[in-house]
C-alpha positions as CSV (number, residue, x, y, z in Angstrom):
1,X,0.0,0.0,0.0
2,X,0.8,3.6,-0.8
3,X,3.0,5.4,2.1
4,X,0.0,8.6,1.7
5,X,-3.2,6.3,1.9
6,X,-5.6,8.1,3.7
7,X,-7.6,6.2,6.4
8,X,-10.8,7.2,6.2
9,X,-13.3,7.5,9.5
10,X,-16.7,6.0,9.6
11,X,-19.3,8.0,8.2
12,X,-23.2,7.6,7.9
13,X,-24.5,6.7,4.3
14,X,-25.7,9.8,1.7
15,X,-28.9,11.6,3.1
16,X,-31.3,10.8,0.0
17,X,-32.8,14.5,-0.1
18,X,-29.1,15.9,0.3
19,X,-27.6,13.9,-2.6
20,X,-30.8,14.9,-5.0
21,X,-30.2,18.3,-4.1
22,X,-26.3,17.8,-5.2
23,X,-27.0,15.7,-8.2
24,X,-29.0,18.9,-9.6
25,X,-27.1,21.3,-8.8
26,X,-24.3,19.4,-10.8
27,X,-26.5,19.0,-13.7
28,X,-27.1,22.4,-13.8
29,X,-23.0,22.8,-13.4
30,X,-20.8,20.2,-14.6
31,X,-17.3,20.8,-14.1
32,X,-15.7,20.5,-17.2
33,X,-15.7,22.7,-19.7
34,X,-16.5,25.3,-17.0
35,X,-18.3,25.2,-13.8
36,X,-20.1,28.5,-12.3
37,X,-18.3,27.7,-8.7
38,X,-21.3,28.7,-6.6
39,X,-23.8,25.9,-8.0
40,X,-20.9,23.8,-6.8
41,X,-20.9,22.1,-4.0
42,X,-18.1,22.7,-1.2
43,X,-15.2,21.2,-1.9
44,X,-13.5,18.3,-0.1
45,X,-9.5,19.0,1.2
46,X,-8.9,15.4,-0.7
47,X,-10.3,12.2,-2.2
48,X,-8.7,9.0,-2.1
49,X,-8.4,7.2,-5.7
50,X,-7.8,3.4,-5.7
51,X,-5.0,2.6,-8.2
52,X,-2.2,0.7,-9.1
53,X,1.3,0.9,-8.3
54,X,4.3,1.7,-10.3
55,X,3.8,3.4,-13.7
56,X,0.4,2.8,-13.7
57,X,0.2,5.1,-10.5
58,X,3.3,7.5,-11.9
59,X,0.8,8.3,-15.4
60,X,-2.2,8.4,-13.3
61,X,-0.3,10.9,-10.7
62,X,1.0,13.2,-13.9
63,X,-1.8,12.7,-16.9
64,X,-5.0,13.2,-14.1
65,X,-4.3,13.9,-10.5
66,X,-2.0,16.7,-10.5
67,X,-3.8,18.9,-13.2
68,X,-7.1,17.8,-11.7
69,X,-5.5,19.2,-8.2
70,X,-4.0,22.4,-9.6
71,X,-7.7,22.9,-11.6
72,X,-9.8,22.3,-8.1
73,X,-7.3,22.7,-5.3
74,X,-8.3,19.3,-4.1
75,X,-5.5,16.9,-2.9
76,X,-5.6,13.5,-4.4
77,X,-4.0,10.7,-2.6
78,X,-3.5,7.5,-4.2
79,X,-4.2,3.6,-2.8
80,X,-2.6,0.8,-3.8
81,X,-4.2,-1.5,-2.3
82,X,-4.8,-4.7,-4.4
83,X,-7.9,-4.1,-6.7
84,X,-9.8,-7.6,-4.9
85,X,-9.0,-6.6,-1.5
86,X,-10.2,-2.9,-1.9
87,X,-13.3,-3.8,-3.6
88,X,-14.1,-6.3,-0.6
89,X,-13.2,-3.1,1.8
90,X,-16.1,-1.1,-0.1
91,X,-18.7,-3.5,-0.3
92,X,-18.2,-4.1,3.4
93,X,-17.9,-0.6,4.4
94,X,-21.6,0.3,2.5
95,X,-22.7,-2.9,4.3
96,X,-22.2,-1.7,7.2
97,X,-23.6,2.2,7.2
98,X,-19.9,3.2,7.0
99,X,-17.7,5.3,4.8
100,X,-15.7,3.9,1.9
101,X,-11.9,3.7,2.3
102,X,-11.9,5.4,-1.2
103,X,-13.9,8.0,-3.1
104,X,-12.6,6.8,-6.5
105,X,-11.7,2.9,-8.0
106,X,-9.6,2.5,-10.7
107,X,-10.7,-1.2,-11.5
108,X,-10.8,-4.0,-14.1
109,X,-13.6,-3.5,-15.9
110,X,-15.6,-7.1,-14.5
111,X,-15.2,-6.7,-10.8
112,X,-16.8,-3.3,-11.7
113,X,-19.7,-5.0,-13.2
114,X,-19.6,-7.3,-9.7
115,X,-20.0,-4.4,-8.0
116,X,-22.6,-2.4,-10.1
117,X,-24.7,-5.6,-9.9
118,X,-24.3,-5.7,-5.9
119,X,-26.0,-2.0,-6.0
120,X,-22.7,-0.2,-4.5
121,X,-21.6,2.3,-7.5
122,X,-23.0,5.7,-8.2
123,X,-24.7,6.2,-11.6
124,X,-22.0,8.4,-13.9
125,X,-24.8,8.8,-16.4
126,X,-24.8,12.8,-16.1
127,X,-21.3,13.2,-16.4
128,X,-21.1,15.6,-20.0
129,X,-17.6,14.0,-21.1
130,X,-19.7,10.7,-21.8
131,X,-20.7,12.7,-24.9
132,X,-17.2,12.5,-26.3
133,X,-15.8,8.6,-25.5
134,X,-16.4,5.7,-27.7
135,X,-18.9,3.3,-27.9
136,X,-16.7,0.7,-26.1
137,X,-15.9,3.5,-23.2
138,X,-19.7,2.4,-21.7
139,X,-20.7,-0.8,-20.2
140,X,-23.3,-2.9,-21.7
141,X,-25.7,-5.7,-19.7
142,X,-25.8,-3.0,-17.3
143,X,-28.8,-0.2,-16.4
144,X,-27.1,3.1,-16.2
145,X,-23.4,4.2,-16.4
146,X,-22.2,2.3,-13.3
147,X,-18.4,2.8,-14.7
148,X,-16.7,4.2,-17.7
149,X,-13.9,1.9,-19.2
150,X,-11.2,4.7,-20.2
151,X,-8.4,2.4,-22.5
152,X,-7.8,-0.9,-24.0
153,X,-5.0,-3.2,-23.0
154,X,-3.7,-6.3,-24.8
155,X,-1.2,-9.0,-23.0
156,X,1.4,-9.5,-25.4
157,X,3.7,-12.3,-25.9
158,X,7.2,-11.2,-24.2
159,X,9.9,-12.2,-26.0
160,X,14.0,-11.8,-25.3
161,X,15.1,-10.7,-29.3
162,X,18.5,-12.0,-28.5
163,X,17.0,-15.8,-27.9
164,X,15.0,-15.1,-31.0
165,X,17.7,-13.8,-33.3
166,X,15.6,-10.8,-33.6
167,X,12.9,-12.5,-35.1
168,X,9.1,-12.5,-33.3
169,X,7.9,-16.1,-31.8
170,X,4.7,-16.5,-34.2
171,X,2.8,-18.7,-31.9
172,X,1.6,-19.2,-28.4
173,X,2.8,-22.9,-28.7
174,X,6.0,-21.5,-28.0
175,X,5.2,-21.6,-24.1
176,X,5.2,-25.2,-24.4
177,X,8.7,-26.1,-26.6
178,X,10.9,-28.0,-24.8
179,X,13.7,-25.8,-25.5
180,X,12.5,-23.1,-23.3
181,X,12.1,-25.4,-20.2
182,X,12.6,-23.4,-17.0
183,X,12.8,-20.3,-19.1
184,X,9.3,-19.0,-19.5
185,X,7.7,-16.4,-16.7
186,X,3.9,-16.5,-16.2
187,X,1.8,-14.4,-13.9
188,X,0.1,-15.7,-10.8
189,X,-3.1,-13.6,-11.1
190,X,-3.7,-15.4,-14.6
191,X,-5.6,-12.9,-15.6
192,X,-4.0,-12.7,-19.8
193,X,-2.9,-16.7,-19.6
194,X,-6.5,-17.9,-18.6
195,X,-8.2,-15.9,-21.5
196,X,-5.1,-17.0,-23.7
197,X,-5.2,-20.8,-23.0
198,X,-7.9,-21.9,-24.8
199,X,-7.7,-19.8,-28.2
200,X,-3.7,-20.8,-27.8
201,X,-5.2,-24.8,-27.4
202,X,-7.4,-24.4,-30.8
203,X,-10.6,-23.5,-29.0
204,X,-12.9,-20.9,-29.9
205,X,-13.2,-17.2,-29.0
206,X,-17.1,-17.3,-29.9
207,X,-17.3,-19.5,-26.6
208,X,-14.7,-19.6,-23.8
209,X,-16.9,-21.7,-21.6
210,X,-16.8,-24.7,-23.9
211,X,-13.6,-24.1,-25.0
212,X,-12.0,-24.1,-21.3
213,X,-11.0,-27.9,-21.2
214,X,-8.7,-27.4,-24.3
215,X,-7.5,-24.5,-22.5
216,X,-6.5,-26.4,-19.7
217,X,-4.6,-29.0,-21.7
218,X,-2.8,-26.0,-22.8
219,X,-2.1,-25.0,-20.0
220,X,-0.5,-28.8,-18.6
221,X,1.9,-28.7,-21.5
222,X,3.0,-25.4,-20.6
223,X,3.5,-26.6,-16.9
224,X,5.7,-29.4,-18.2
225,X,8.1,-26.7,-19.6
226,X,8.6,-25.9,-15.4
227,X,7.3,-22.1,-16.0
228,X,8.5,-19.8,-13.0
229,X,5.3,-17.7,-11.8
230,X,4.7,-14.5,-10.2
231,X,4.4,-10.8,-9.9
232,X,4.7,-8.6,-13.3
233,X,7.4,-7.3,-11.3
234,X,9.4,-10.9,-11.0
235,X,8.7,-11.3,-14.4
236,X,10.6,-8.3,-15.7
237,X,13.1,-9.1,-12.9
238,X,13.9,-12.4,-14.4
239,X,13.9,-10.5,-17.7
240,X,16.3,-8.1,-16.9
241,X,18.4,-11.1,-15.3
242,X,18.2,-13.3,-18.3
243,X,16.7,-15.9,-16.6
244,X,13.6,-16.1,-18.8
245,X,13.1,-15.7,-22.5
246,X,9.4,-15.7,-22.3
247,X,6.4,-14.5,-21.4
248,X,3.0,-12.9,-21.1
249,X,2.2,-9.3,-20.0
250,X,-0.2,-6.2,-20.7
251,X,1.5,-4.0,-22.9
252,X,2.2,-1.4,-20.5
253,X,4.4,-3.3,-18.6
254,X,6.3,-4.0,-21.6
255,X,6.8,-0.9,-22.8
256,X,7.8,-0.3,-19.4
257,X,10.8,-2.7,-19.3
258,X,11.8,-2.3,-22.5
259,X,12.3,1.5,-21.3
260,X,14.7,0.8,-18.3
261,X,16.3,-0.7,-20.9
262,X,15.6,-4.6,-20.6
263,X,16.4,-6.8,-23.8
264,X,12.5,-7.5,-24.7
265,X,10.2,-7.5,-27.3
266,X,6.8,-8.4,-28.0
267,X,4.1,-9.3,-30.1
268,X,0.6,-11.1,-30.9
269,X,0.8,-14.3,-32.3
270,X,-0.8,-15.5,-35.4
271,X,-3.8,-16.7,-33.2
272,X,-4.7,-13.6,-31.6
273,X,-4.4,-12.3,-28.1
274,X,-6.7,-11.0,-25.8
275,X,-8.0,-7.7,-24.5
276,X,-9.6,-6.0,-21.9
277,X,-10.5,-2.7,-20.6
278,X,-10.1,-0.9,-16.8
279,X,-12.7,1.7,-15.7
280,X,-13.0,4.0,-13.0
281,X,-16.2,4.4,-10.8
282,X,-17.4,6.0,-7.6
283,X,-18.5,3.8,-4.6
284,X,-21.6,5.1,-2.8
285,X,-21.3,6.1,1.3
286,X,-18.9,9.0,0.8
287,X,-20.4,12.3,1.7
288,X,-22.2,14.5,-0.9
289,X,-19.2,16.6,-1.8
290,X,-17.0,13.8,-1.9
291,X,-18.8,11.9,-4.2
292,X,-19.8,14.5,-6.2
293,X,-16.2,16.3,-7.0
294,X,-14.9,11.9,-7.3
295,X,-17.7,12.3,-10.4
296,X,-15.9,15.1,-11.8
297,X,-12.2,13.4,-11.2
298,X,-13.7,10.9,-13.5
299,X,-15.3,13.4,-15.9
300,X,-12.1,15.5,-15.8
301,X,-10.0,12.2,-16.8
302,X,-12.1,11.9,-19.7
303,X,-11.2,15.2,-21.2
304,X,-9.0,15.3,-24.3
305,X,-5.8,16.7,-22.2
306,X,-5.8,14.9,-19.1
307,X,-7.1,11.6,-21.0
308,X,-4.6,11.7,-23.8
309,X,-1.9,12.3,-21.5
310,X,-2.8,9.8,-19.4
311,X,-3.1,6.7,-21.6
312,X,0.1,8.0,-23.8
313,X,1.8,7.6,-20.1
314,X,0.4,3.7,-20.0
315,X,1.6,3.2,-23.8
316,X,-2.6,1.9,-24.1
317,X,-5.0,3.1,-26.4
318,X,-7.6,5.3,-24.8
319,X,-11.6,5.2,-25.5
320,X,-11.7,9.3,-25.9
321,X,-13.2,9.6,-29.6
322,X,-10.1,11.3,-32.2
323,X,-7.2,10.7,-29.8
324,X,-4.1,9.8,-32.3
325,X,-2.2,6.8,-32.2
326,X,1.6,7.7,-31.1
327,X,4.0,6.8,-33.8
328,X,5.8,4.0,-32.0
329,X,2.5,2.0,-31.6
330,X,1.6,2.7,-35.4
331,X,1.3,-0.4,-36.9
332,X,1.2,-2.6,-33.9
333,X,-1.8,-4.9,-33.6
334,X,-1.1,-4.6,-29.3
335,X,-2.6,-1.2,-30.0
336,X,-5.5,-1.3,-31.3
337,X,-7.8,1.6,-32.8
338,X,-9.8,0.5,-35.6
339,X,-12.3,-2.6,-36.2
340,X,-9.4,-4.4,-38.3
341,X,-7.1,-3.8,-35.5
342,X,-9.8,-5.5,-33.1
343,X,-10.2,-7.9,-36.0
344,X,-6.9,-10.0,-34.9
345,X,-7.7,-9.8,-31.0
346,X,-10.5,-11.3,-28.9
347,X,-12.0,-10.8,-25.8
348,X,-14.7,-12.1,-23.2
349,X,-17.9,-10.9,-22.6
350,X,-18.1,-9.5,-19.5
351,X,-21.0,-11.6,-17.7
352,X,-19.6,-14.8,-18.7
353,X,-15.9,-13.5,-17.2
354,X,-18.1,-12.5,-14.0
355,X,-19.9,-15.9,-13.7
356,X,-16.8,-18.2,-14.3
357,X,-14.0,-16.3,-13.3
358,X,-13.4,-17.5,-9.6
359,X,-13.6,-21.1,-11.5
360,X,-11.4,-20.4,-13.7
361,X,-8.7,-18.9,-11.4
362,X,-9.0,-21.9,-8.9
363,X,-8.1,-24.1,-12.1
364,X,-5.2,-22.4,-13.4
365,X,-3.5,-22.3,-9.8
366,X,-4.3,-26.4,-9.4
367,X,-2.9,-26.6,-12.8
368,X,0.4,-24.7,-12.3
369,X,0.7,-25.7,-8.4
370,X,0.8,-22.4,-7.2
């Protein structure tokens, strides 16, 4: 956890008439572009934003909470606190008539939809920047605008070049050739390898569910090749180390190693890869102001600057409508943009990923032993 995590005290749930009152008055003035400051209401000294650590925080921190700071004179303070863990924390914290430990989550995009189906988010439905993010940017299966998903990620095929002789691995079966035994790094949340198992085992991205088995089969060969499994951070450790020559990671961490200057690569193999979004949303229980200036945090990081900025940082391809692609991602199907760049990816939908994925995560550590 983050060394400036605020601990928040207990506090009462919203007063229904107070709240209505606040939700009109922020109709009538939404923050961004322009807010006539007295419709406003009082402005909190901080709000505490869920997020995670490393670069992810640092682009968060410079694209979206300093400029939304020096705009509002509001202090952000950033949690790191493990996405599962905090969104327990909330849900028991409203349970209980108690505050939230934080005003803002920056989440995956399904335990979002867990938590918007428990009743515990506030409805972003008003907030104007909606107007301006793609279609994919909104959840669907859902009444509302529980969350807004704000990029795309992709987990990528890591690759050392210098194992490779420069050239690209072109399949997932790569994870399970003998000649990398011992030399592959997979990650012990699961979260790319499970999606990636059963396309990688000739199953079907139309339908994970009965695809799974051959997934799993996948997934024993690639456990005879004696895999080492951990953190993204070991990973890129045993990168950097040359201990590995393989492995599987969202883009951002990539890009991220291959910045501090780590001999790695990456790509999508000729049977696709998956992706996935993350969203930020506002738990309910704060007090007015709270939750309504951690509504306009979220509106504020959907505005061109702040948003652009933001997901440039993370190397990921934001959901803002007319944001550019940077020139070292042109090209590169791990950053996609268009329908023919989502073309060679797949992904899955999100109610099937909430109803099997505690299943599915059980299996995968059983599998690998972990």
């Amino acid at each position: 956890m983050s060394d400036n995590v605020l601990h928040a005290a207990p506090h009462g749930l919203l007063d229904r008439r107070r709240l209505l009152q606040l939700s009109a008055a922020g109709a009538a003035a939404s923050l961004w572009p322009g807010v006539a400051s007295a419709q406003a209401p009082e402005k909190p000294k901080q709000l505490t934003v869920r997020c995670w650590g490393g670069n992810w925080r640092n682009s968060l921190q410079t694209g979206v909470s300093e400029p939304f700071s020096k705009e509002t004179g509001i202090q952000i303070l950033h949690d790191t606190t493990h996405q599962n863990e905090m969104k327990t924390r909330v849900w028991t914290a409203i349970a209980q008539g108690r505050k939230p430990p934080v005003q803002v989550m920056w989440d995956i995009a399904e335990p979002a939809m867990e938590s918007s189906l428990r009743g515990v988010t506030v409805d972003l439905a008003d907030l104007p920047e909606l107007a301006n993010m793609s279609p994919v940017a909104l959840p669907a299966d859902v009444p509302g605008t529980p969350f807004v998903k704000m990029y795309t990620y992709v987990f990528v095929l890591l690759y050392r070049p210098s194992a490779f002789g420069g050239k690209a691995p072109e399949s997932w079966s790569v994870l399970t050739d003998p000649r990398f035994k011992g030399r592959i790094g997979l990650g012990a949340p699961g979260n790319g390898e499970i999606a990636i198992a059963p396309i990688a085992g000739g199953g079907s991205a139309a339908n994970f569910e009965s695809s799974m088995e051959k997934g799993w089969e996948f997934l024993r060969k690639v456990k005879t090749n004696a895999p080492l499994v951990g953190k993204g951070e070991d990973i890129s450790r045993w990168l950097q180390q040359g201990e590995v020559d393989l492995g599987v990671a969202i883009l951002t961490d990539a890009v991220d190693m291959k910045k501090k200057g780590i001999d790695v690569s990456w790509a999508v193999p000729k049977e696709g890869s998956y992706y996935a979004n993350d969203c930020m949303w506002v738990p309910k229980g704060s007090t007015p102001e709270e939750t309504y200036w951690a509504k306009q945090y979220i509106n504020f990081a959907m505005t061109e600057g702040p948003h652009k900025t933001w997901t440039n940082l993370l190397g990921l391809p934001g959901t803002r409508k007319g944001l550019s692609v940077p020139a070292e991602f042109k090209g590169d199907p791990a950053y996609p943009t268009t329908p023919e760049d989502f073309a060679k990816l797949f992904t899955i939908p999100s109610m099937v990923k909430v109803k099997n994925w505690g299943d599915w995560h059980t299996k995968y550590k059983e599998i690998l032993g972990i």
